[in-house]
C-alpha positions in Angstrom: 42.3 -17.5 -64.8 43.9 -16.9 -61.5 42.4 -13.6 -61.2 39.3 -14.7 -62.1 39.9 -16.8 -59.0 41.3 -14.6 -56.7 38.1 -12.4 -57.3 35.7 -14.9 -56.3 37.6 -15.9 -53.4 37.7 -12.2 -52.1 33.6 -11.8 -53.1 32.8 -15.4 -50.6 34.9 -13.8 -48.0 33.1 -10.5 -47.9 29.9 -12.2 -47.8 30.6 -14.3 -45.0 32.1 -11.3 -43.0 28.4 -10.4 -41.1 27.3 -13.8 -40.7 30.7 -14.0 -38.4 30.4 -11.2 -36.9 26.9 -12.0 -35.8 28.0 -15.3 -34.5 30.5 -13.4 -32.2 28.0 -11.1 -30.7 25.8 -14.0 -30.0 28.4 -16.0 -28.0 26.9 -17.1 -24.5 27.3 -15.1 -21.4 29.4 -17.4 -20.0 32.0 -16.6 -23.0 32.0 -12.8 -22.3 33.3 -11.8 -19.2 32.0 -8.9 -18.8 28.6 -10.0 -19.5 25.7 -10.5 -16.6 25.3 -14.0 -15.3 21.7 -15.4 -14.6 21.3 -17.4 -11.5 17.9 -19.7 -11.2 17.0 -20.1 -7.4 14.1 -20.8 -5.3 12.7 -19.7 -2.0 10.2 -20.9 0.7 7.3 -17.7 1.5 6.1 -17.8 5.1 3.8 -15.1 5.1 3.1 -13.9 1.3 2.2 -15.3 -1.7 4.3 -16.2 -4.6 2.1 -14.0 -6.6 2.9 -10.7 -4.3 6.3 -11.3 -4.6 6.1 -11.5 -8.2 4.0 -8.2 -8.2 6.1 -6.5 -6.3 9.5 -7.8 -7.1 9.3 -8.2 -10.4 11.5 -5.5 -11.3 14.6 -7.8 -10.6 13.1 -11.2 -12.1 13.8 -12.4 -15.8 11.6 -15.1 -14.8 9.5 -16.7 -12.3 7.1 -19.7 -12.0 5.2 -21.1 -8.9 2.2 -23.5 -8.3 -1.4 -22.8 -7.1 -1.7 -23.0 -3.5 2.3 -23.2 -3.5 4.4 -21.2 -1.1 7.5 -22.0 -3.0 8.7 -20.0 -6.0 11.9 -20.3 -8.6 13.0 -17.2 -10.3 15.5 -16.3 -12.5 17.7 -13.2 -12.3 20.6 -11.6 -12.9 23.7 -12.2 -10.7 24.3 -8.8 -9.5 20.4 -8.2 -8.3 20.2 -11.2 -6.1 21.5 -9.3 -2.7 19.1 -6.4 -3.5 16.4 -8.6 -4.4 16.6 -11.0 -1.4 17.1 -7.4 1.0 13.3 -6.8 -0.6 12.2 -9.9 -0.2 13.3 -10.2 3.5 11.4 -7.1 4.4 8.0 -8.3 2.5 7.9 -11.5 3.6 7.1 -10.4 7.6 3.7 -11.4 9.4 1.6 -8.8 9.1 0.4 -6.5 11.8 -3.2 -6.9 13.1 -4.9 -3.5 13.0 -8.0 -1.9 15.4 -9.9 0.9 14.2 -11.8 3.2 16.2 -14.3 5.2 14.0 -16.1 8.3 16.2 -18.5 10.5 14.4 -20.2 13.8 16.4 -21.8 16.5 15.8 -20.7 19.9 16.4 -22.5 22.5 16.7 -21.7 26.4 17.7 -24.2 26.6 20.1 -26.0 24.3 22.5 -25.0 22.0 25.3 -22.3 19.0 24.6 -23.2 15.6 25.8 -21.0 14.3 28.4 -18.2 12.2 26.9 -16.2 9.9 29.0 -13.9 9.3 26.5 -10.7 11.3 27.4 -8.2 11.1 24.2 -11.7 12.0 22.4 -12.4 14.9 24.8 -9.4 16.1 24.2 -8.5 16.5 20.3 -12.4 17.8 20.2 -11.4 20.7 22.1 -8.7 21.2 19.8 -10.9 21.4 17.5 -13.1 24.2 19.1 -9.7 26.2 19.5 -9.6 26.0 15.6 -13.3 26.2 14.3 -14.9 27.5 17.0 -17.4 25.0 18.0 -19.2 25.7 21.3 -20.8 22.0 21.8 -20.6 18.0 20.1 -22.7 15.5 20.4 -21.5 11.7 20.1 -23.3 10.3 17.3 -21.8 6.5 17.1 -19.0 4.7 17.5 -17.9 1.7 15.4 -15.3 -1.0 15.7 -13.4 -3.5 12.8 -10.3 -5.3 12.8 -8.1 -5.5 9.9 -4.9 -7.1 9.0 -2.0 -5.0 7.4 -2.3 -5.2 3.7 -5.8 -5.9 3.6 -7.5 -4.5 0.3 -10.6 -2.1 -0.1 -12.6 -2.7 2.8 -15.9 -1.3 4.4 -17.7 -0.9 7.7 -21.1 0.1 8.3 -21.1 2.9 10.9 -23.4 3.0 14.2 -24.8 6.2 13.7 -27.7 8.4 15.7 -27.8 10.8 12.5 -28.1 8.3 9.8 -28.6 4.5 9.0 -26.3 4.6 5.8 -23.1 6.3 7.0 -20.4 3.9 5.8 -16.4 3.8 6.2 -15.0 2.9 3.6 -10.8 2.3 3.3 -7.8 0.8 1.8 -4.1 0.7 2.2 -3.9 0.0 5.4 -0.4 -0.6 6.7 2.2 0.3 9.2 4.8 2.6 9.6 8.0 2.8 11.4 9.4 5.9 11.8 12.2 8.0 14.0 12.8 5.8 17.2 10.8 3.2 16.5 7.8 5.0 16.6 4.6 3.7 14.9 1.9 4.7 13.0 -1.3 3.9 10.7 -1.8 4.9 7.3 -4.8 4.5 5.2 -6.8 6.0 2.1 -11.1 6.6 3.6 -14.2 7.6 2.2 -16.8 9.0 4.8 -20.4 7.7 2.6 -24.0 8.3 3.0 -25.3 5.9 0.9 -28.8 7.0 1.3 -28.2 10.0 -1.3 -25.1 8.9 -2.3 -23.2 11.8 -1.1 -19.4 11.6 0.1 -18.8 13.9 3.1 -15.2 12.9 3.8 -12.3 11.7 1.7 -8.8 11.7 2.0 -5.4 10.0 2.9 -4.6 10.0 6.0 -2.0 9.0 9.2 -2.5 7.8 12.5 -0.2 8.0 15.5 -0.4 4.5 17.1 -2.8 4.7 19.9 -3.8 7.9 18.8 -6.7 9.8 18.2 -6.8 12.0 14.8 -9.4 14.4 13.5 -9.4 13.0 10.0 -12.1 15.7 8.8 -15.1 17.7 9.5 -18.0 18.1 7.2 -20.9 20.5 7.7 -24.1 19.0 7.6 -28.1 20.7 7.1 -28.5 23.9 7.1 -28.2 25.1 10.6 -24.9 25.6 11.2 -24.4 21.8 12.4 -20.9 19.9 11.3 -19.7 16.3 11.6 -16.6 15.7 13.1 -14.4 12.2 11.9 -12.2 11.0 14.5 -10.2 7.5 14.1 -7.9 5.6 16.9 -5.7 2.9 15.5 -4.1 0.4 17.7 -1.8 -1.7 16.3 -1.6 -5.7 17.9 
């Protein structure tokens, strides 16, 4: 009889073994030393949205919640990512830069007589452009204007052009960049359109010196010899 119950003792004990040994390995964090702690805390936005933040930071957040309209918003993270994820969020949460572009289109041509052009920052990277492609003469077809704010989304500007009712700029990512010395400068993805046919003469990705005046492509146009010349000044404000 007593090994009869010595067996069933041993069989009870066996079963309980994993149901212990999952209890152990579910033991709160605060129980395990060595365990990460998470830490809820909240922070005022001034200049983005709680949505951004959770866009862009969301790498380091467990959890986050925020209201509509709100510039306040509670997250949840790990102990050891709050310095690097309150670095991030100092550097995000900055007033964003107001940005002017310049958009020049001419035409170039290898022969012919140039227009006067008073412009001297334009006059200039033009003949660098002769040195390269051997143009002999441009024209200054239009000259359009729009103000943008860092950050801004896909945006378009209808361009005042001699050439063509229906060139249009279109862009995105538009922000600033800080490099060597504090220098600045412009980046931005464009598309160079003429909506009329639908044809793309331009594309690409693109940086701007601040205050300077880049060459951001040439596209020949017709069939007599004849190109168009994209040049863009950015000034940052």
């Amino acid at each position: 009889m007593k090994k009869i119950l010595l067996v069933v003792i041993l069989v009870l004990v066996f079963a309980f073994l994993p149901v212990i040994a999952e209890e152990q390995k579910t033991q709160p964090a605060a129980d395990n030393p060595g365990s990460e702690e998470t830490v809820v805390k909240s922070y005022t936005l001034n200049y983005v949205s709680p949505k951004f933040i959770k866009e862009s930071l969301g790498i380091y957040l467990r959890t986050c919640s925020f209201g509509e309209g709100s510039n306040l918003i509670s997250v949840a993270l790990y102990k050891k990512d709050i310095a690097a994820f309150e670095e991030q969020l100092r550097k995000l949460d900055v007033e964003k830069k107001t940005i002017q572009l310049r958009i020049f289109t001419v035409i170039a041509s290898k022969e012919g007589k140039s227009d006067t052009i008073e412009n001297k920052d334009l006059k200039r990277v033009l003949a660098e452009v002769s040195n390269l492609l051997s143009f002999k003469s441009y024209v200054l077809d239009g000259a359009s204007t729009i103000t943008v704010k860092e950050g801004a989304g896909f945006s378009t500007l209808a361009l005042s052009s001699a050439m063509s009712e229906n060139m249009r700029f279109d862009f995105k990512g538009i922000s600033v960049l800080i490099g060597r010395g504090g220098k600045r400068s412009v980046k931005l993805a464009f598309w160079l359109n003429q909506t009329s046919n639908k044809q793309e003469l331009l594309s690409s990705e693109t940086e701007i010196a601040e205050n300077g005046y880049l060459v951001a492509g040439v596209s020949r146009i017709g069939n007599d010899g004849r190109s168009l010349v994209l040049v863009i000044n950015a000034e940052i404000k």
